[in-house]
N, C-alpha and C positions, 0 to 999 in steps of 0.2 A: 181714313178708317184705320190702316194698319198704325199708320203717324201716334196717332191717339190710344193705341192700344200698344206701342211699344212705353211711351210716356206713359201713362195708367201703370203698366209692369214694372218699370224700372221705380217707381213709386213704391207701389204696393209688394214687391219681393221686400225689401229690406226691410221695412215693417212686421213682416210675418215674420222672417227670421229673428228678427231683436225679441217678437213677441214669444216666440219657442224660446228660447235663452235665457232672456231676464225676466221675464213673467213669473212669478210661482206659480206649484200646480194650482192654488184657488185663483189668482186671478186669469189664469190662462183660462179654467172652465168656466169663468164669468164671461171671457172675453168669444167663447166657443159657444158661448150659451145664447148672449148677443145674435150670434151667425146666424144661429138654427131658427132666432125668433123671424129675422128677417127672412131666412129660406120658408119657411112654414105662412109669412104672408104672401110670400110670390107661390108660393103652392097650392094656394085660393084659387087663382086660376083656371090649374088645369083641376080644380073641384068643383068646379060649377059656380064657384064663390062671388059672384055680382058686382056688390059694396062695395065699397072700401071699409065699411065699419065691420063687416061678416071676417073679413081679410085681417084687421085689427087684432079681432076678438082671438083668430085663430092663431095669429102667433104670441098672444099675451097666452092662451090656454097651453100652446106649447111651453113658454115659459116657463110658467107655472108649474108642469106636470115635469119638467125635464130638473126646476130648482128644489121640489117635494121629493122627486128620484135621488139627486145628491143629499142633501140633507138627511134624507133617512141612513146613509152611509157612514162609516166612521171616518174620520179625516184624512187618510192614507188610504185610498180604496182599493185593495187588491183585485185583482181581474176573475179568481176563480169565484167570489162574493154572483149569486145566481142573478141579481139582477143587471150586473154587468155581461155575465158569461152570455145569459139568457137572450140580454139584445145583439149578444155579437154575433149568438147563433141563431138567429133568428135573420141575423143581416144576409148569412152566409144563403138559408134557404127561402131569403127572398127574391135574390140576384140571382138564384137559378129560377127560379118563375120568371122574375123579369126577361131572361134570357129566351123565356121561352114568349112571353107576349111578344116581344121586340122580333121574333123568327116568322112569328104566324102572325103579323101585321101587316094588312088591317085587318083580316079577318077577328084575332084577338079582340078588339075592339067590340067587336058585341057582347062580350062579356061584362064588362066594366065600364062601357061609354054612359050607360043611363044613371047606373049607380054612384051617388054621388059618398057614400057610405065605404064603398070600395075604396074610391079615389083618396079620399082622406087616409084609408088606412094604410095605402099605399108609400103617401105621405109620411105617416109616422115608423115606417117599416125603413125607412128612407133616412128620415134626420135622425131620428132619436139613437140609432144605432153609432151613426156617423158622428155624432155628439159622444156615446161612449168610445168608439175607437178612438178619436183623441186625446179623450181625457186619459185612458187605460194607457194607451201610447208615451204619451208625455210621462206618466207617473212611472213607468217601467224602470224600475231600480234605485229609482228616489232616494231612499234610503242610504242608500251604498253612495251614488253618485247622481248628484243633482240634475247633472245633464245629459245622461244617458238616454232618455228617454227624449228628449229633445233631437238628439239625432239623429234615433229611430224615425221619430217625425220627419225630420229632415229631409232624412233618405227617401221617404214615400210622397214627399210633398215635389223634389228635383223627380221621382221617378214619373211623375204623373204630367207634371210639367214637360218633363222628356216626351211621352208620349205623343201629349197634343203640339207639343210644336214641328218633330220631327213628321207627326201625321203633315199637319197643315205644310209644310216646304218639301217633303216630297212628295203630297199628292198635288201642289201646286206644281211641280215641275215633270211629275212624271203622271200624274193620276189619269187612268182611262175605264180602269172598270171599275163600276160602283160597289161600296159595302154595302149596303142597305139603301139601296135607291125608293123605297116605301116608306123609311123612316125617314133618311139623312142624306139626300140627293147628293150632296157637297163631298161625301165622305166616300175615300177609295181603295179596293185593295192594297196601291203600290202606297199610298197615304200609311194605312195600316201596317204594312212591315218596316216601313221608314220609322214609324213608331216605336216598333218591336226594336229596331238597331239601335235608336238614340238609347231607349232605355237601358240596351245590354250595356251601350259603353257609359252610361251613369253609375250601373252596378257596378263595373268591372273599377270604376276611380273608389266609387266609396267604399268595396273592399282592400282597397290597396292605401289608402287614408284617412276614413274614416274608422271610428273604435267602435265597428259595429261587431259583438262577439258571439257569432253563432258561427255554426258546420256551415263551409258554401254550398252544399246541397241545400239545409234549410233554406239561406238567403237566396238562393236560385227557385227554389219551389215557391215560397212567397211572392217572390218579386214578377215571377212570369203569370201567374193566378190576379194578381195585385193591378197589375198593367192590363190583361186580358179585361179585368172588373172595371179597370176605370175606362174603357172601350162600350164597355156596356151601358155604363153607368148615363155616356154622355149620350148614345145612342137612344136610350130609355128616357129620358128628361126630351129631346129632339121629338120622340114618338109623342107624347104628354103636350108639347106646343103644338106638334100637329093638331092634333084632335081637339086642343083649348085656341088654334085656331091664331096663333098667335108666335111671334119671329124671335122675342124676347120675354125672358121671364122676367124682365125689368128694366128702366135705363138708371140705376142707381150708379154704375160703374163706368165713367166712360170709356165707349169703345169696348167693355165688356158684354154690356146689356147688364142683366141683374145680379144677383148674389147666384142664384143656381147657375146661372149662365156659366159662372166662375168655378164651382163648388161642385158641379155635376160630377164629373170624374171620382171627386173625392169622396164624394159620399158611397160611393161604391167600394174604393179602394180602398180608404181608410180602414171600414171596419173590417173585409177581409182580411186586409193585412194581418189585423191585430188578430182575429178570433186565429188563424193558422197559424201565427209565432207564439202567442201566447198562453193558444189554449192547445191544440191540433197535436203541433209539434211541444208545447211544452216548457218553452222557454221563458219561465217565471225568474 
């Protein structure tokens, strides 16, 4: 299992990187757009979604709704444009609800286990935001400098990555009390700040290397908010397989399980990052 999950990574890292880099912003949102169709069929799942055709249907309507959203745009789409800003903040206060499902589970679960109308909406509170933090992300100074915004990705992609690996080797070597033993039995305190450390020292290199150019207050406020989110993010997707009943949100990946399996963290983190650096704080 790990075998297959270090091979799957040492794969698929260099791929994402090449595709922040040499992508332009439209094929990069093509290729982001892609993601979210496949996250939104494995999200059939935890919606009640049966088929495989109900499943289909749900990530072509994602598609669709997420390719109608850009296109109505101008070709450069600035971040403060309301339907960008709108999903980012929208992202912000839906990851404090989730915080709060994810706290008071299972009890939370009676609110939303029947409703299959919830779940989906849950869903879209979910990608669609995480599809614009991307996109806003990567376009970040475009203008001025092509890859500016690629870094920024960069940095949130190694920050989240930091996370989960630094969780997963020191809760396997130190971990005794559980984070959320209702949602995420596997996951630990000592996990969790082993998280917390990898992450500071990912910040501490990419300000000292990276042309990342805001105040280190900023980049410390984001990046601790950013990491806390993608904490959540995977905890919240954990919660969502519980109750759908289910270990993987797909075997698409091996040794990942699904696209969300992979994406969960991110979809959290991404779009906080973005709506607090670019909108919060200001950093256009």
């Amino acid at each position: 299992m790990l075998k297959s999950r270090l091979i799957t990574a040492l794969i698929l890292i260099p791929i994402v990187i090449a595709a922040l880099f040499l992508l332009p912003p439209a094929g990069f949102a093509i290729v982001t757009l892609a993601i979210c169709m496949l996250a939104a069929w494995e999200w059939g799942q935890f919606a009640g979604l049966a088929s495989s055709s109900q499943r289909v249907w749900l990530a072509v309507l994602c598609g669709l709704l997420l390719a109608f959203m850009t296109f109505t745009l101008p070709a450069y789409h600035p971040v403060h444009l309301p339907l960008i800003a709108g999903s980012l903040w929208a992202a912000l206060g839906w990851w404090i609800v989730a915080l709060v499902l994810v706290l008071t589970y299972p009890a939370s679960a009676s609110l939303w286990r029947a409703s299959r109308v919830l779940r989906l909406l849950f869903g879209i509170l979910t990608i669609v935001p995480f599809f614009w933090g991307m996109v806003a992300l990567r376009q970040y100074h475009y203008d001025s400098d092509h890859f500016a915004g690629a870094w920024w990705l960069l940095y949130v992609l190694f920050l989240v990555w930091g996370a989960d690996s630094g969780a997963y080797m020191f809760g396997r070597l130190f971990g005794k009390h559980k984070l959320a033993p209702r949602v995420s039995p596997g996951k630990t305190w000592e996990g969790f700040f082993g998280g917390l450390v990898t992450t500071g020292i990912i910040a501490w290199l990419f300000g000292l290397w990276a042309p990342l150019s805001v105040s280190p207050v900023t980049l410390l406020t984001c990046s601790i908010v950013a990491t806390l989110a993608s904490v959540l993010g995977d905890l919240t997707e954990s919660m969502f397989k519980r109750e759908a009943g289910i270990k993987d949100s797909g075997q698409l990946i091996p040794g990942h399980g699904g696209i969300l399996d992979r994406i969960d963290s991110l979809t959290a983190a991404v779009p906080v990052f973005a709506c607090l650096l670019l909108l919060a704080f200001g950093t256009l």
